[in-house]
C-alpha positions as CSV (number, residue, x, y, z in Angstrom):
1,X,-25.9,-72.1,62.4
2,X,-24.7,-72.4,58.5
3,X,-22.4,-75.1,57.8
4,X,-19.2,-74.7,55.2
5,X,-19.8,-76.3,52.2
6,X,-16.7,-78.5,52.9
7,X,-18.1,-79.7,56.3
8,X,-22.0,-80.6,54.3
9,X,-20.4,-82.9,51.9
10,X,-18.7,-84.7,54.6
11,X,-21.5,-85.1,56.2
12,X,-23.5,-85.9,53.2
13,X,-21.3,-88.4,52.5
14,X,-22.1,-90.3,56.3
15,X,-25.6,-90.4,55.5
16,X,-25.4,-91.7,52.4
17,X,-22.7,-94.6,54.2
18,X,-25.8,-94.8,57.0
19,X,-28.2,-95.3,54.8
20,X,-26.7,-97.4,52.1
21,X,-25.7,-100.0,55.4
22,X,-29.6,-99.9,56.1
23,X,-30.9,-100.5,52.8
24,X,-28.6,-103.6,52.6
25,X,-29.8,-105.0,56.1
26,X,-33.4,-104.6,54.9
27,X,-32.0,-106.0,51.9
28,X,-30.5,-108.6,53.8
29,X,-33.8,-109.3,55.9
30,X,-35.4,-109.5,52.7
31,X,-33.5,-112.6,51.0
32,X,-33.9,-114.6,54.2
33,X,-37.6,-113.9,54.0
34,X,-37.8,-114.9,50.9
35,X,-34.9,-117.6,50.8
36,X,-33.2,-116.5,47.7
37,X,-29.9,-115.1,47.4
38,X,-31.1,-112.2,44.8
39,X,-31.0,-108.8,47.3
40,X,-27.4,-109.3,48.2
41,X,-24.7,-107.4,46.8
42,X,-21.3,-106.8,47.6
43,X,-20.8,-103.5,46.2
44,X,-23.2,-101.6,47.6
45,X,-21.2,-102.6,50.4
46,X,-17.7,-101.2,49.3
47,X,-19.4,-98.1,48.3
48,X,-21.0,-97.2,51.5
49,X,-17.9,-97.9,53.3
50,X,-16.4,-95.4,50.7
51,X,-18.5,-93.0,51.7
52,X,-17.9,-93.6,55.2
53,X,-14.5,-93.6,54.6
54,X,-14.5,-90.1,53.1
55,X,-17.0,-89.0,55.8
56,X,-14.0,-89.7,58.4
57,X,-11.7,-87.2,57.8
58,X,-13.8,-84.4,59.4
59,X,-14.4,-84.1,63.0
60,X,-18.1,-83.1,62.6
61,X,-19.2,-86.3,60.2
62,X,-16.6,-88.5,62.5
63,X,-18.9,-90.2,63.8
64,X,-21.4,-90.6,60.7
65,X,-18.8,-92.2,59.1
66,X,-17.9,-94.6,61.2
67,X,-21.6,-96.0,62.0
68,X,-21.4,-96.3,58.0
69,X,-18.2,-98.3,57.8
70,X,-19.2,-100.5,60.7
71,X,-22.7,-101.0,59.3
72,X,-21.5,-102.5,55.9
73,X,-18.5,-104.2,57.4
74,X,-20.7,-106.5,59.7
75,X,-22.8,-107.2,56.6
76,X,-20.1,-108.0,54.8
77,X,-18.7,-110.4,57.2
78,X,-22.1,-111.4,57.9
79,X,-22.6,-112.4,54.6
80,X,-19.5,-114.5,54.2
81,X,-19.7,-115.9,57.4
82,X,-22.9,-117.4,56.6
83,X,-21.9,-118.3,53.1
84,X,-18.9,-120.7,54.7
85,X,-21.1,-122.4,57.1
86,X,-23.6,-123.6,55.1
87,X,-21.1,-125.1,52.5
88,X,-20.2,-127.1,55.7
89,X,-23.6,-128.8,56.1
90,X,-23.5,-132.2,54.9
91,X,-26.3,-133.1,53.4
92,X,-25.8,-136.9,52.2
93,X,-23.7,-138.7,55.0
């Protein structure tokens, strides 16, 4: 079955949210490995949850989208979660 045009940029657009929130977990993975802070950026989170964003609004790519969204919002949070806790660590009592 041939997709619309419409409908393959829509779901286009969820991959590319998919795999954007994947390269920034192995990213992620990557700077703990290596205990730096240099693989982690925020943008490449916003613009995968762009895409997923756009990727919502048709029923076929639905789902795509949201994986995408959900995917670079937990690194996101994930990422500033951890950032907050380890300013609490005292390290000279």
């Amino acid at each position: 079955m041939i997709r619309p045009r419409r409908t393959f940029y829509f779901m286009l657009c969820g991959y590319i949210s998919i795999c954007v929130g994947l390269v920034e977990l192995l990213l992620l993975n990557g700077s703990f490995i290596f205990n730096s802070m240099i693989f982690i950026s925020f943008p490449c989170e916003f613009v995968g949850s762009l895409f997923g964003v756009i990727a919502v609004f048709k029923k076929e790519s639905r789902s795509y989208g949201i994986w995408g969204i959900l995917l670079n919002v937990f690194i996101f949070v994930f990422v500033v979660v951890v950032s907050i806790l380890s300013l609490s660590i005292n390290y000279h009592p």
